[in-house]
C-alpha positions in Angstrom: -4.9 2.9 -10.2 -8.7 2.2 -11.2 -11.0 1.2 -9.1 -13.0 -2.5 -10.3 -15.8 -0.1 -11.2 -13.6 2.2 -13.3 -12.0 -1.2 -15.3 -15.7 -2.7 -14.8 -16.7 0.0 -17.5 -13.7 0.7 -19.5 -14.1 -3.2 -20.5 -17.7 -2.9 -21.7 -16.8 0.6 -24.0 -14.1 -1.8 -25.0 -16.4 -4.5 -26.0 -18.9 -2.4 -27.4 -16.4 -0.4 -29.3 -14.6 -3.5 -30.7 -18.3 -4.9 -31.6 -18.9 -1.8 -33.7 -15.6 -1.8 -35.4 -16.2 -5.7 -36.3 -20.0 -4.8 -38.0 -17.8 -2.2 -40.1 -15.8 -5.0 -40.9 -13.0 -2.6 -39.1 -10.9 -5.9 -37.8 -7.7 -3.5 -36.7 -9.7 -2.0 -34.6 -11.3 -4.4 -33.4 -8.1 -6.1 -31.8 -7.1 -3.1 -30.3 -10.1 -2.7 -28.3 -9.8 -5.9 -27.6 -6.2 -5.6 -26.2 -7.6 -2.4 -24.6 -10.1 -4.6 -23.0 -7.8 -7.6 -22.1 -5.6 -5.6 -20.3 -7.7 -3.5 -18.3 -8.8 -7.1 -16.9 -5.1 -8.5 -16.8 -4.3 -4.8 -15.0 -7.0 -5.6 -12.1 -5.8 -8.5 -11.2 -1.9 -7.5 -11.5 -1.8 -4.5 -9.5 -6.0 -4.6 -7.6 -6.8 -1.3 -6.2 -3.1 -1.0 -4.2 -2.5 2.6 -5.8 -5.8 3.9 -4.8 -5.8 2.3 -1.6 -2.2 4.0 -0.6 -2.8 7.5 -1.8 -5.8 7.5 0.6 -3.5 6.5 2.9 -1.7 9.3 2.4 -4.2 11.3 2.5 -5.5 10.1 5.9 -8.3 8.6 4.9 -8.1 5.1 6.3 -11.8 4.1 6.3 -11.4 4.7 2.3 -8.2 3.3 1.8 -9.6 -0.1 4.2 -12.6 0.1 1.6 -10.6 -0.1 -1.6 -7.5 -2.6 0.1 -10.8 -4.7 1.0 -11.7 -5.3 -2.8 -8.5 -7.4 -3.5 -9.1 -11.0 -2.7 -5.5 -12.8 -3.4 -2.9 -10.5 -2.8 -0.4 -13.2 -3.9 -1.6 -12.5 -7.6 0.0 -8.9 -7.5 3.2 -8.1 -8.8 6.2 -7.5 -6.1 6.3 -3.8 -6.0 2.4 -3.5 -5.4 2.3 -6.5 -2.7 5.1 -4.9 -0.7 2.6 -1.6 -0.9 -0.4 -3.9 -0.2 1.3 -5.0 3.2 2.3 -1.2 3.7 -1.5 -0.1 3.5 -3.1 -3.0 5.2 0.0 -2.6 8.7 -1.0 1.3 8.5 -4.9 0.0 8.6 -4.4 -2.1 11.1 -2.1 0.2 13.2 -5.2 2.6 12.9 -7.5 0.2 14.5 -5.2 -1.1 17.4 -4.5 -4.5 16.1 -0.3 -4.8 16.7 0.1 -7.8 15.6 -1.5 -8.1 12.3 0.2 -4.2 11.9 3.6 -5.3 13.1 3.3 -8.8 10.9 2.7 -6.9 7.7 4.9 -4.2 8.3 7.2 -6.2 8.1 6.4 -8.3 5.2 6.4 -5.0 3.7 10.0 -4.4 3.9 11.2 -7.8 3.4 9.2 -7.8 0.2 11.0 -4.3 -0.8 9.6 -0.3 -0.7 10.5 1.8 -3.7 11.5 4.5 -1.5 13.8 5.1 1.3 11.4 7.7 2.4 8.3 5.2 2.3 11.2 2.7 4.0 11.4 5.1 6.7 7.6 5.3 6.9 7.5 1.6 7.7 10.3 1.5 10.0 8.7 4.6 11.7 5.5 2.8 12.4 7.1 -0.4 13.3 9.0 1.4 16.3 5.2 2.9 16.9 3.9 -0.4 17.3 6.7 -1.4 19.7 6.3 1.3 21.6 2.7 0.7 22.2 3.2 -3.0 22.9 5.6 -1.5 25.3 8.9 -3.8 24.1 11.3 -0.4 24.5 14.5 -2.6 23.6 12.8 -3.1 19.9 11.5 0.3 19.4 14.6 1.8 19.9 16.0 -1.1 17.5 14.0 0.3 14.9 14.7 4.0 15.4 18.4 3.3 14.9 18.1 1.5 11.8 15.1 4.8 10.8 18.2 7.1 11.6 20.5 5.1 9.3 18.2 6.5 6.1 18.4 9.6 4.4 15.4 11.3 6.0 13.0 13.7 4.7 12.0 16.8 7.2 8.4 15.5 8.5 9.8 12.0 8.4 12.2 13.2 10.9 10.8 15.2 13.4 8.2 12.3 14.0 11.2 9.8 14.5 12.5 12.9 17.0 8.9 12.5 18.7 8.6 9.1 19.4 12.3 8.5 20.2 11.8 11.0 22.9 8.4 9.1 24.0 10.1 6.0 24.0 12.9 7.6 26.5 10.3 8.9 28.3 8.8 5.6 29.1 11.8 3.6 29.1 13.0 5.7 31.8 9.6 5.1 34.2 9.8 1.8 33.9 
């Protein structure tokens, strides 16, 4: 949820905190901005900048979100539920700049890792059925929009799967 700068500084107050604590001989204290410390480092490299990176996302600011996805160097390190988000942010990225395979690749690796959310499993499924559909493979798009109806789906969710299922009829059919 912090960004390396934000930790970058709450790990210095820690250490400057728990150094004035240990001059007043204040040794409680001193552990516990220690801890404090410890796990604001432990926290950076458990779950990087994934949070930030996919409200921006959200938000649809994807030169942000690519900015603060960028600043995590071994996704591997992160903990299941914020890799699976880490592939979510970097296939939406990469759907943004054109690049269908690296989307469509971690996308999926998204899913097989596991979304929280049926909503944010929709999301994925959505944009995979996007990608097929602008690789033109009609077959798999329409794959993917059956198993996007199977979920529960919210309002906007579903009048964009509406959208491109009629695009992808629309093209199907000229072919």
């Amino acid at each position: 949820m912090f960004t390396p700068i934000i930790r970058i500084v709450l790990v210095i107050i820690s250490l400057i905190a728990a150094a004035y604590f240990y001059s007043k001989e204040d040794f409680v204290n001193m552990s516990m901005m220690l801890i404090a410390g410890g796990l604001f480092i432990y926290g950076y490299f458990k779950y990087g900048t994934v949070y930030a990176a996919f409200q921006q996302i959200k938000k649809d600011n994807v030169k942000k979100a690519e900015e603060l996805i960028s600043k995590i160097k071994n996704p591997d390190k992160l903990t299941k539920g914020h890799k699976s988000y880490y592939y979510f942010t970097t296939g939406i990225i990469a759907l943004e700049k054109k690049e269908f395979e690296k989307s469509h690749s971690d996308l999926t690796q998204a899913l097989d890792i596991g979304l929280r959310t049926e909503n944010d499993k929709s999301i994925v499924l959505l944009n995979l059925a996007n990608v097929e559909l602008l690789r033109e493979d009609y077959n798999k798009a329409i794959e993917y929009i059956k198993k996007v109806r199977q979920l529960k789906l919210k309002p906007l969710v579903e009048s964009e799967t509406n959208r491109i299922e009629k695009e992808i009829k629309t093209l199907h059919n000229n072919v």
